[in-house]
C-alpha positions as CSV (number, residue, x, y, z in Angstrom):
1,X,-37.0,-91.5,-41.4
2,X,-37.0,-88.0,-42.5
3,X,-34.2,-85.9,-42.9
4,X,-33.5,-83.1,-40.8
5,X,-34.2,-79.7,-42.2
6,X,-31.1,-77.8,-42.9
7,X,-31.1,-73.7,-42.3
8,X,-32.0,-72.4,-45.1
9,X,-29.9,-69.4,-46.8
10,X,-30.9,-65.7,-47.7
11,X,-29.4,-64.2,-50.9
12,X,-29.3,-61.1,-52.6
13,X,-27.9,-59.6,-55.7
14,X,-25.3,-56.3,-55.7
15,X,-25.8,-54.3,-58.6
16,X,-21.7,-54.2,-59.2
17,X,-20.5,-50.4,-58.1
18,X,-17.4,-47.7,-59.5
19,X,-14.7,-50.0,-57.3
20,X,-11.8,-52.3,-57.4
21,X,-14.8,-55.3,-57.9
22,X,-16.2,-54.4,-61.4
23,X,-14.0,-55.5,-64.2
24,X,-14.7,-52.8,-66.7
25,X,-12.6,-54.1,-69.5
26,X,-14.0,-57.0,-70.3
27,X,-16.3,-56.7,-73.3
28,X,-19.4,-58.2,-71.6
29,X,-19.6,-55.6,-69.7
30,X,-22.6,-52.8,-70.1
31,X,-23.6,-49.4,-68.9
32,X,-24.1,-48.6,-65.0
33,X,-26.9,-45.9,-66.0
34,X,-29.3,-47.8,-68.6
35,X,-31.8,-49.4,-66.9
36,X,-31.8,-52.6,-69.5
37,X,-28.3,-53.0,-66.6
38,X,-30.9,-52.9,-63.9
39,X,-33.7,-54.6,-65.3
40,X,-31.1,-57.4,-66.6
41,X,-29.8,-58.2,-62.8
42,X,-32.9,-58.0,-60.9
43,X,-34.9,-60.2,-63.7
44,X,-31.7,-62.7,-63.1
45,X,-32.2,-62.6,-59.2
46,X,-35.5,-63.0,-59.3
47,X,-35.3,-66.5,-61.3
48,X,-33.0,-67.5,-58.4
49,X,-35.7,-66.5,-55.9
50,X,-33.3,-64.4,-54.2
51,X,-34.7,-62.5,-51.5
52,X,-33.5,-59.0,-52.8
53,X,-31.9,-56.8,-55.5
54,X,-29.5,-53.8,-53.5
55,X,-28.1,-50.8,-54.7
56,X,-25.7,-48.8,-53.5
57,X,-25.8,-44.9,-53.7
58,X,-22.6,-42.5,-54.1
59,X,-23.3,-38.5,-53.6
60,X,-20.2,-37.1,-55.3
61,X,-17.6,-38.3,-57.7
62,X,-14.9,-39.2,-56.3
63,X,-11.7,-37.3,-56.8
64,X,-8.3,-37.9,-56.5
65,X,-5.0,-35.5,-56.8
66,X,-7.7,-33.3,-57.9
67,X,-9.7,-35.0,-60.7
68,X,-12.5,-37.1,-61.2
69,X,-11.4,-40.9,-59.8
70,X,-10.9,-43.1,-63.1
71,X,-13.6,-45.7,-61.3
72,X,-16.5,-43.3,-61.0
73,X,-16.7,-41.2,-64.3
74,X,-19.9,-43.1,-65.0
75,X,-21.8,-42.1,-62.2
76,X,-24.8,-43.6,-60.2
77,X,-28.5,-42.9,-60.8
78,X,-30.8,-41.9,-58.3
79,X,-31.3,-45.4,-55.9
80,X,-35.6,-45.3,-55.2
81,X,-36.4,-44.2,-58.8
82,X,-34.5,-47.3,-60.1
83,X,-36.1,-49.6,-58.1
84,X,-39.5,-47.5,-58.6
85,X,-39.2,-48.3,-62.0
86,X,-37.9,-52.5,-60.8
87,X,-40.9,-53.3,-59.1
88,X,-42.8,-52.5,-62.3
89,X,-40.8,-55.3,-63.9
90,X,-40.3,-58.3,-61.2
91,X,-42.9,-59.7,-59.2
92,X,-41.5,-61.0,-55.7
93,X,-37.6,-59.6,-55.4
94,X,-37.0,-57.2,-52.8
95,X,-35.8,-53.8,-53.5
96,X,-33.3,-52.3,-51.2
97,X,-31.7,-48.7,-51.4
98,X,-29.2,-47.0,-50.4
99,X,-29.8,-43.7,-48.6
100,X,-27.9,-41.7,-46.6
101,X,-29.6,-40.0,-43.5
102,X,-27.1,-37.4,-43.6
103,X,-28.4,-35.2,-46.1
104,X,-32.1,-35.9,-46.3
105,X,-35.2,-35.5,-44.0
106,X,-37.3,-37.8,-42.2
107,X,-41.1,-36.9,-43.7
108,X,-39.7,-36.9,-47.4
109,X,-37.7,-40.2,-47.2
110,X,-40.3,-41.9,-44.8
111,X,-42.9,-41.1,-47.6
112,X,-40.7,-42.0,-50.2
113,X,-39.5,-45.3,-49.0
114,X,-43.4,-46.3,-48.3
115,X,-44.3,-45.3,-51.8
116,X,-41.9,-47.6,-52.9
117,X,-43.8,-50.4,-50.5
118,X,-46.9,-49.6,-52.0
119,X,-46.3,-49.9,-55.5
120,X,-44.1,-52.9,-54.7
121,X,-46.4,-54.6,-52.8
122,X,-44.6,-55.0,-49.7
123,X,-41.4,-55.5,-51.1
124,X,-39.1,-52.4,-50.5
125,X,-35.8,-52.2,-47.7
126,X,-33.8,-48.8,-46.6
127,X,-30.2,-49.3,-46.0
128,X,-29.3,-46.7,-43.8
129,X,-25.8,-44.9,-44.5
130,X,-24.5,-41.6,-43.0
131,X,-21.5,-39.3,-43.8
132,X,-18.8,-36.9,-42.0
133,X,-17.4,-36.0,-45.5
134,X,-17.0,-32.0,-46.0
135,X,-16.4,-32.9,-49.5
136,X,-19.7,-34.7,-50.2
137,X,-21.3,-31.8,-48.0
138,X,-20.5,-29.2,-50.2
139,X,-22.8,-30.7,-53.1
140,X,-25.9,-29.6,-50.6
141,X,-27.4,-26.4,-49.7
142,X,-26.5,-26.8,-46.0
143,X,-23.1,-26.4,-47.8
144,X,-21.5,-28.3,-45.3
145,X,-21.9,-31.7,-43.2
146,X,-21.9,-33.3,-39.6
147,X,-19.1,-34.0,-37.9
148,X,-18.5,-37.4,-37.4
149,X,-19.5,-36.7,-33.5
150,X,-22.9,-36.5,-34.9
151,X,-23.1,-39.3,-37.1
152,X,-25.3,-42.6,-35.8
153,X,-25.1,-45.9,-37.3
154,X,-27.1,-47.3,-34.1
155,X,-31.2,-47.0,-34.3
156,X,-32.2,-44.9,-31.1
157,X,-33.1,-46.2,-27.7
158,X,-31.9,-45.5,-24.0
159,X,-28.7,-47.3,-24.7
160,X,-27.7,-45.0,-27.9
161,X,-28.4,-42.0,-26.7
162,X,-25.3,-41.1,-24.8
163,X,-23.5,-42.2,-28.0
164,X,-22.0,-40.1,-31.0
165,X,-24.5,-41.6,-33.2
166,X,-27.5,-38.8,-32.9
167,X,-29.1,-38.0,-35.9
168,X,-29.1,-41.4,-38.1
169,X,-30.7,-42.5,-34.6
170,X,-33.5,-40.2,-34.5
171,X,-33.8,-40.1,-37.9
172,X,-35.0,-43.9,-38.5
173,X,-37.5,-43.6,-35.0
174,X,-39.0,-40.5,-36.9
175,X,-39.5,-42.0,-39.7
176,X,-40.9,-45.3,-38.0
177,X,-42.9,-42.7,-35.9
178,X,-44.7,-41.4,-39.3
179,X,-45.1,-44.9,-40.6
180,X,-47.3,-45.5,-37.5
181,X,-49.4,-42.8,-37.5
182,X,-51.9,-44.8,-39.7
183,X,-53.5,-47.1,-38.1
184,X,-54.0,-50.9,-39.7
185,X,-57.7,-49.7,-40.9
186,X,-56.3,-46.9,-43.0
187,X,-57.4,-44.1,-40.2
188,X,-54.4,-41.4,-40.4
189,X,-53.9,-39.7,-37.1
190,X,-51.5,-36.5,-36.4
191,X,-48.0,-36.5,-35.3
192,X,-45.4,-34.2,-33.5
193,X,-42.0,-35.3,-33.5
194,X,-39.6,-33.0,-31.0
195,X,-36.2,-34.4,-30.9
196,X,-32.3,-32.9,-30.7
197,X,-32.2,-33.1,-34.7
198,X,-35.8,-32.5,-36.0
199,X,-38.9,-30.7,-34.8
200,X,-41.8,-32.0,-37.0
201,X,-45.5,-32.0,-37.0
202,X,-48.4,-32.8,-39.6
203,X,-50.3,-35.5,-40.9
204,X,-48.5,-38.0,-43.0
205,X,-49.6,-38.5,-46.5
206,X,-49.1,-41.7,-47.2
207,X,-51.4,-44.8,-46.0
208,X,-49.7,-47.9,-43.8
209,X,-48.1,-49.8,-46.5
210,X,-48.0,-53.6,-46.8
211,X,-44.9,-54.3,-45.0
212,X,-46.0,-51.7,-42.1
213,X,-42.0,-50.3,-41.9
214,X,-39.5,-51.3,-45.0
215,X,-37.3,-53.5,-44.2
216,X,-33.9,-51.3,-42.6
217,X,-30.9,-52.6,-43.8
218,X,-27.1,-51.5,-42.0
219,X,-23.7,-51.6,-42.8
220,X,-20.9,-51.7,-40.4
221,X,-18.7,-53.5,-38.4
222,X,-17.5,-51.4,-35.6
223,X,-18.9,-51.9,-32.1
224,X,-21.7,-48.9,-32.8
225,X,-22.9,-50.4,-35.8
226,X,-23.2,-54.1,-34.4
227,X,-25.2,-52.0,-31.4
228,X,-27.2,-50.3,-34.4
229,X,-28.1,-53.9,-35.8
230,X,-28.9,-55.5,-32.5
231,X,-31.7,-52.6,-31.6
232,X,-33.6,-52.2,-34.2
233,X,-32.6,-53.4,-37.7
234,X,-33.5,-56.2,-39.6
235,X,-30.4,-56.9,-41.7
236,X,-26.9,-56.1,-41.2
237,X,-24.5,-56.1,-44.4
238,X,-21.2,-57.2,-43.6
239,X,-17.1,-57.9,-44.6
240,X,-16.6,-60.8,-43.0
241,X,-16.0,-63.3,-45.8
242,X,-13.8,-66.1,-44.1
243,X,-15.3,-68.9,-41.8
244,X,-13.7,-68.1,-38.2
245,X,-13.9,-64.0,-38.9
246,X,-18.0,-64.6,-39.9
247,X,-18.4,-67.1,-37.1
248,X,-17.4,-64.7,-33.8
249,X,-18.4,-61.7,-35.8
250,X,-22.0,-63.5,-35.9
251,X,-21.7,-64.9,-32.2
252,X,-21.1,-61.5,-30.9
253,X,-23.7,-59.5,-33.0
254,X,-27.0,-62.0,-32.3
255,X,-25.8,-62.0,-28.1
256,X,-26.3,-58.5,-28.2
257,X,-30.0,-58.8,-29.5
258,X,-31.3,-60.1,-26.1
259,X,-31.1,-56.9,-24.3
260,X,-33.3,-55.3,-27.2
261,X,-36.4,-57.9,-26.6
262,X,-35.1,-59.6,-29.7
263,X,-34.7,-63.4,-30.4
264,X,-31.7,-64.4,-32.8
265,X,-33.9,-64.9,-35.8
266,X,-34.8,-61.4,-36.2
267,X,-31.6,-60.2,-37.2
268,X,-30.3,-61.1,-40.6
269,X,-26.5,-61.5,-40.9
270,X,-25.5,-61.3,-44.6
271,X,-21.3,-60.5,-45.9
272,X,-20.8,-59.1,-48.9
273,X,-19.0,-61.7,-50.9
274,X,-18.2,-62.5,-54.9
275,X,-17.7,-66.0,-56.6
276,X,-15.7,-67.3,-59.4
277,X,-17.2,-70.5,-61.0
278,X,-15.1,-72.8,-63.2
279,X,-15.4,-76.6,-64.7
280,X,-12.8,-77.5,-62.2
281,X,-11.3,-75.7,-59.3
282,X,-8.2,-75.3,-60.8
283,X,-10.1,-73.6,-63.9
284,X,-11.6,-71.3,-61.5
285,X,-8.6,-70.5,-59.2
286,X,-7.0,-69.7,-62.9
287,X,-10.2,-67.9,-64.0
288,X,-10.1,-65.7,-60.0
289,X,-6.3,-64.6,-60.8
290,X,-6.8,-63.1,-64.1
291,X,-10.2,-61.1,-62.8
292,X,-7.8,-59.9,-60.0
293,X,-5.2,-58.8,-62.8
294,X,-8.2,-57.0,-64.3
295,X,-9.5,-55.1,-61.1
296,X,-5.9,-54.1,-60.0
297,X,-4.5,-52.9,-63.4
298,X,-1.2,-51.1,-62.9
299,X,-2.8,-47.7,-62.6
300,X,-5.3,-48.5,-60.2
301,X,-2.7,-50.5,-57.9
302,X,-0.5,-46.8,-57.6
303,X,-4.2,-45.5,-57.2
304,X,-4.9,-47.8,-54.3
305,X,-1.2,-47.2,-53.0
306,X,-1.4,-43.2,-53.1
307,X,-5.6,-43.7,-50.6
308,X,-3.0,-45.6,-48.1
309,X,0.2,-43.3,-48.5
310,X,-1.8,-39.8,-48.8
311,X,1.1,-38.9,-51.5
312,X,1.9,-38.4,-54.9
313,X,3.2,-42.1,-55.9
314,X,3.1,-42.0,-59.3
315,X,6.9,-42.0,-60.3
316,X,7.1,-45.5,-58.7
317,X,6.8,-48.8,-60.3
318,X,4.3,-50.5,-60.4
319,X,6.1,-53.9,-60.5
320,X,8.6,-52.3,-57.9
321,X,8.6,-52.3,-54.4
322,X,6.4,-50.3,-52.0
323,X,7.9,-46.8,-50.7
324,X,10.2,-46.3,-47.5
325,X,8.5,-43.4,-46.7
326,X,5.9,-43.4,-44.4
327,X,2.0,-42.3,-45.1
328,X,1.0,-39.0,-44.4
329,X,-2.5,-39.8,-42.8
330,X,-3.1,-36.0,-42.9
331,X,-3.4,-35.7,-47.0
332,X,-6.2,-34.7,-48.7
333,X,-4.8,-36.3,-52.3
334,X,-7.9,-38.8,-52.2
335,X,-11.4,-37.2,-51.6
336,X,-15.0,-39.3,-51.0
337,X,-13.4,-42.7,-50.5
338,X,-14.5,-44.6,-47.4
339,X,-11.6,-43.5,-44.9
340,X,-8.5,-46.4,-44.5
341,X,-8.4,-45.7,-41.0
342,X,-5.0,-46.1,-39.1
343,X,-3.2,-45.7,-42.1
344,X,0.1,-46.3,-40.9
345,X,-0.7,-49.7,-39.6
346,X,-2.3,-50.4,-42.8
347,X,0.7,-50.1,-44.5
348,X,3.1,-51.6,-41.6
349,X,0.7,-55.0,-43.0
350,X,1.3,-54.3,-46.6
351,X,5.0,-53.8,-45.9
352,X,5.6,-57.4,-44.3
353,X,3.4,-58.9,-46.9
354,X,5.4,-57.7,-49.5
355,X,8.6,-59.0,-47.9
356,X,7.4,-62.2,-46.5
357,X,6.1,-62.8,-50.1
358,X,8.3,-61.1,-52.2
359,X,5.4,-58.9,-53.7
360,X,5.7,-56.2,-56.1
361,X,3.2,-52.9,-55.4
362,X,1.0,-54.5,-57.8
363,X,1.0,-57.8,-56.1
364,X,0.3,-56.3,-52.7
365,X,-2.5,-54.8,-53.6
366,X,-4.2,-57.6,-55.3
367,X,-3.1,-59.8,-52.5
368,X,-4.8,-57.1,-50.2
369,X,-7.5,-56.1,-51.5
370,X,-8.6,-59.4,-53.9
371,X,-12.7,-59.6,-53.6
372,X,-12.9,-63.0,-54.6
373,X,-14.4,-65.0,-51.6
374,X,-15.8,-68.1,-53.4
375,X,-14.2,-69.7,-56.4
376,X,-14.2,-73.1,-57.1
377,X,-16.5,-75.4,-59.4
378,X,-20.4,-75.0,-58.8
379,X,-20.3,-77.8,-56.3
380,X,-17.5,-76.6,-54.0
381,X,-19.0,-73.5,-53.8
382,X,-22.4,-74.8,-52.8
383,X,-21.1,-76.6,-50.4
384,X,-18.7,-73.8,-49.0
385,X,-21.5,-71.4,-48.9
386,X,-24.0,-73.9,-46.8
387,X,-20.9,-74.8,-44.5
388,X,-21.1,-71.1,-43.6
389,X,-24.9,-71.1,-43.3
390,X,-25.1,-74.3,-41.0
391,X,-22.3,-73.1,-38.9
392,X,-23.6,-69.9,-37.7
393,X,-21.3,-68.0,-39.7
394,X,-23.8,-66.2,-42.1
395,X,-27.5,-66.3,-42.3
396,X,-27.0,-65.6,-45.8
397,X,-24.8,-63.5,-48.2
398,X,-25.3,-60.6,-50.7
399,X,-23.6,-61.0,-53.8
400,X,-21.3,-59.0,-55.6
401,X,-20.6,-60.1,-59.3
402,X,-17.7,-58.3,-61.2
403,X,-19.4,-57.6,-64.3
404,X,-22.4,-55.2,-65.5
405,X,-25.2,-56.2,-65.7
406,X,-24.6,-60.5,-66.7
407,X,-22.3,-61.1,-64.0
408,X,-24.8,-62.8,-61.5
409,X,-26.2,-65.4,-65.1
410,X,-23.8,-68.2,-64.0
411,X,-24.4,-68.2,-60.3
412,X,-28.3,-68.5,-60.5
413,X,-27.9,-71.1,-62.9
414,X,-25.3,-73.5,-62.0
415,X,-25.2,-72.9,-58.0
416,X,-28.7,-71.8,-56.6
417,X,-30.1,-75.6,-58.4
418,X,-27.2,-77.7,-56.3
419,X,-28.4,-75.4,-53.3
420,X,-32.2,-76.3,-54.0
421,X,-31.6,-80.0,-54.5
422,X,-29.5,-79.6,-51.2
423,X,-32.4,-78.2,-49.3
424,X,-30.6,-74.9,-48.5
425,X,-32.6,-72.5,-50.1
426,X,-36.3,-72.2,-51.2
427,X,-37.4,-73.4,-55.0
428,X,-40.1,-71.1,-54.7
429,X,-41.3,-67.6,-53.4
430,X,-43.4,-68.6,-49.9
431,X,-44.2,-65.3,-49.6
432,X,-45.3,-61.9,-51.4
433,X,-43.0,-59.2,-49.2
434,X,-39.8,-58.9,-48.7
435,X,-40.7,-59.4,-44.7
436,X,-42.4,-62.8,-45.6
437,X,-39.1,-63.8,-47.6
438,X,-36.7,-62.9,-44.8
439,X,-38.7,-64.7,-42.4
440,X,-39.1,-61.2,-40.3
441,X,-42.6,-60.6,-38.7
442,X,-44.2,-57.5,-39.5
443,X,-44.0,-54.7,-37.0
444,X,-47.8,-54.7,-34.8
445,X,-49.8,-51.4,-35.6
446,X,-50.8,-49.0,-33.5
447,X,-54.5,-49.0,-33.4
C-alpha cells in the first residue's frame, strides 16, 4: 500500500531585525548592513529549499526619551536593492520585501518590484506595510503622514471600500492595474488610473514579468487585515505561534476566502516563529533560557517597561517589582515602535503575572515577551512543526533566527533532513518562481 501523502510545509528565512529577537552579544554575531550578512542567510535558505528569504524595512530610527533606541543604531539598508543584489547570488529562493505603501507611489514601486521579477526570474514578493506615524512622516517631503483613518491593510474590492483602509487598497489594484497593461505577448497598452488617492496615466515601462504580479505578502491580525488576506493576497504573515491560537486563527482566515472567489489553497498562512535546537530537550530548554537572558538584558527590560508605562522608569530595579502607578497611554517617551495598544490592559496582565509568579520586572518581560516558539532536540521540533502543518494550524512558518547572519546554519541542517525523510517538505526545487514554489497559480493576462 502506499502511504498517504502528508501536507507538505512552506518555510522562509527572516533576516533577524533591531528587536528584542537578535542577540547582539554573542560573538557570532555579524553586521546587519554588509551584504556577506545577506548573502550568508539567503545562500543557507536556499540549501534548505526554503521557499523564500524576507526582509523587513524600518523608515526612521527609533527613539526613545529622546535618543536613538539602543536596538536600532545599526540601521537597515534599502529592502529591493538587497535582494536586487540576492537574486544575483541564489538560484530558486524567493525574495520578499518590505515596503510600505504609505510613503511611496504606485508607478515607481509597481516598476520596481517587477524589475526585481525580471532579473530574478520570477522569484520576487511585496509585503505590503502602511503607517499613521507623524514621526516616521517627518523624514518625507509630504512632511507629514496619514491618519490612521486612511490607512488600508485590506486589498480593494466592493467590500473594502466603506472601510478606513483607502490608500494601501488602491494602491496594490494600481499597481496590479500597471502590471496588466502588457499583455502575455509583450504588447504594452496605455493606462489611466482615477481613484480617491492617485490619478495616473501613461504607458508602463516595464514588460509582464515571469510571475505576471509578485507575490503580495501581509501582516496583520486584526479583523481588516484577515479581510486584506482573504481578497487578494497570497500570504499572510502572522503571531500566532501556539497550536489552539494558529488553529482558529487559520479556521477563521481561509472561511473568509469564499466570498472572494477563492479556494483555501490560495492563501498561504505562515506565523513568524524562532527555534532553539539542543542534543536533548533539556539542553535546549537550558540553551532557550539563557538566549532570553540575552534579549531581555536589564536595560532593555526597563526599556520594554517605559513602551507599556509611557514614563520615565529608569530609577526602578530591574530585579524589583513593576510600578503601582498606572501607564500614561498618552506619552510620547517611545517614538516609531509598533503601538502596544490598550496599554493599560497590557499591563493589568503583566501585573498578575508578576504576582501569580512572583516575577521580578526583568522576569516579566522575558516571560512576556520570550520569542522562542520551538525548542527542543531536532526531532521534537520536526515533529511539533508538522503537527501544526497537518492540523490546519499553519501552512507553513517564516523563521526568525536570533543571530546575524549564522543563526538559520543549524536549523537547515539538523531539522529540514528529519522533515524531508518525513515527507513534509520538498528535497528539491519543483519549480523556478516563487509562484510555482508556493503552489499559487499565476494571475491570467489580459490579452
Amino acid at each position: 500500500m502506499t502511504a498517504p501523502t502528508r501536507k507538505q510545509m512552506h518555510l522562509a528565512a527572516h533576516f533577524p531585525g533591531v528587536n528584542n529577537t537578535t542577540v547582539w552579544t554573542d560573538p557570532r554575531s555579524k553586521s546587519q548592513i554588509e551584504f556577506s550578512s545577506f548573502e550568508h542567510l539567503a545562500r543557507t535558505a536556499e540549501r534548505g529549499r526554503f521557499d523564500f528569504f524576507f526582509l523587513a524595512e524600518g523608515l526612521r530610527l527609533r527613539e526613545h526619551k529622546g535618543r536613538i533606541h539602543d536596538l536600532d543604531v545599526v540601521g537597515r539598508p534599502e529592502s529591493l536593492t538587497v535582494l536586487s543584489a540576492l537574486a544575483a547570488v541564489t538560484d530558486r529562493l524567493g525574495l520578499a520585501a518590505t515596503v510600505n505603501a504609505t510613503f511611496n507611489e504606485p508607478y515607481e514601486l509597481a516598476r520596481r518590484l517587477a524589475t526585481l521579477d525580471h532579473l530574478s526570474d520570477g522569484r520576487a514578493a511585496w509585503n505590503v506595510v502602511t503607517s499613521s506615524d507623524a514621526f516616521t512622516g517627518e523624514n518625507f517631503r509630504r512632511g507629514g503622514y496619514l491618519d490612521r483613518a486612511d490607512l488600508p491593510r485590506a486589498l480593494g474590492s466592493a467590500r473594502t471600500r466603506g472601510t478606513p483602509y483607502t490608500r494601501a487598497a488602491e494602491f496594490v489594484a494600481t499597481a496590479r492595474e500597471l502590471w496588466d497593461t502588457w499583455t502575455p505577448d509583450g504588447t504594452p497598452r496605455p493606462f489611466r488610473h482615477q481613484g480617491q488617492h492617485f490619478t495616473i496615466e501613461g504607458e508602463f515601462t516595464v514588460p509582464r514579468s515571469p510571475q505576471g504580479h509578485p507575490v503580495v505578502i501581509q501582516a496583520g491580525d486584526s479583523p481588516e487585515g484577515r479581510e486584506f488576506a482573504a481578497s487578494a493576497a497570497d500570504v499572510i504573515f502572522t503571531r500566532h505561534g501556539t497550536l489552539e491560537a494558529g488553529r482558529t486563527f487559520y479556521t477563521d482566515v481561509k472561511a473568509r476566502l469564499a466570498k472572494y472567489g477563492r479556494q483555501p489553497e490560495d492563501l498561504k498562512i505562515m506565523p513568524g516563529v524562532t527555534f532553539v535546537l539542543g542534543d536533548s530537550d533539556g539542553e535546549a530548554q537550558e540553551s532557550a533560557a539563557e538566549i532570553r537572558r540575552q534579549q531581555i538584558s536589564p536595560q532593555n527590560a526597563i526599556l520594554a517597561l517605559e513602551q507599556v508605562w509611557g514614563r520615565d522608569l529608569s530609577s526602578y530595579d530591574p530585579d524589583g517589582p513593576l510600578p503601582e502607578i498606572d501607564p500614561d497611554p498618552d506619552s510620547g517617551l517611545v517614538q516609531g515602535r509598533v503601538r502596544i495598544g490598550d496599554q493599560l490592559a497590557v499591563a493589568a496582565r503583566w501585573r498578575a503575572l508578576s504576582e501569580a509568579k512572583g516575577l521580578s520586572i526583568r522576569q516579566t518581560v522575558i516571560e512576556t515577551t520570550g520569542r522562542q516558539s520551538f525548542i527542543g532536540r531536532p526531532e521534537t521540533v520536526a515533529s511539533e512543526l508538522i503537527e501544526f502543518v497537518s492540523t490546519d494550524a499553519a501552512d507553513g512558518f517564516i523563521l526568525v533566527p536570533h543571530l546575524t547572519p549564522g543563526g538559520l546554519d543549524e536549523f537547515v541542517d539538523r531539522v529540514v533532513p528529519l522533515l524531508q525523510e518525513r515527507g513534509a517538505f520538498r528535497s528539491e526545487y519543483t519549480g523556478l518562481t516563487l509562484r510555482s514554489h508556493l503552489g499559487l497559480a499565476d494571475p491570467v493576462g489580459k490579452d
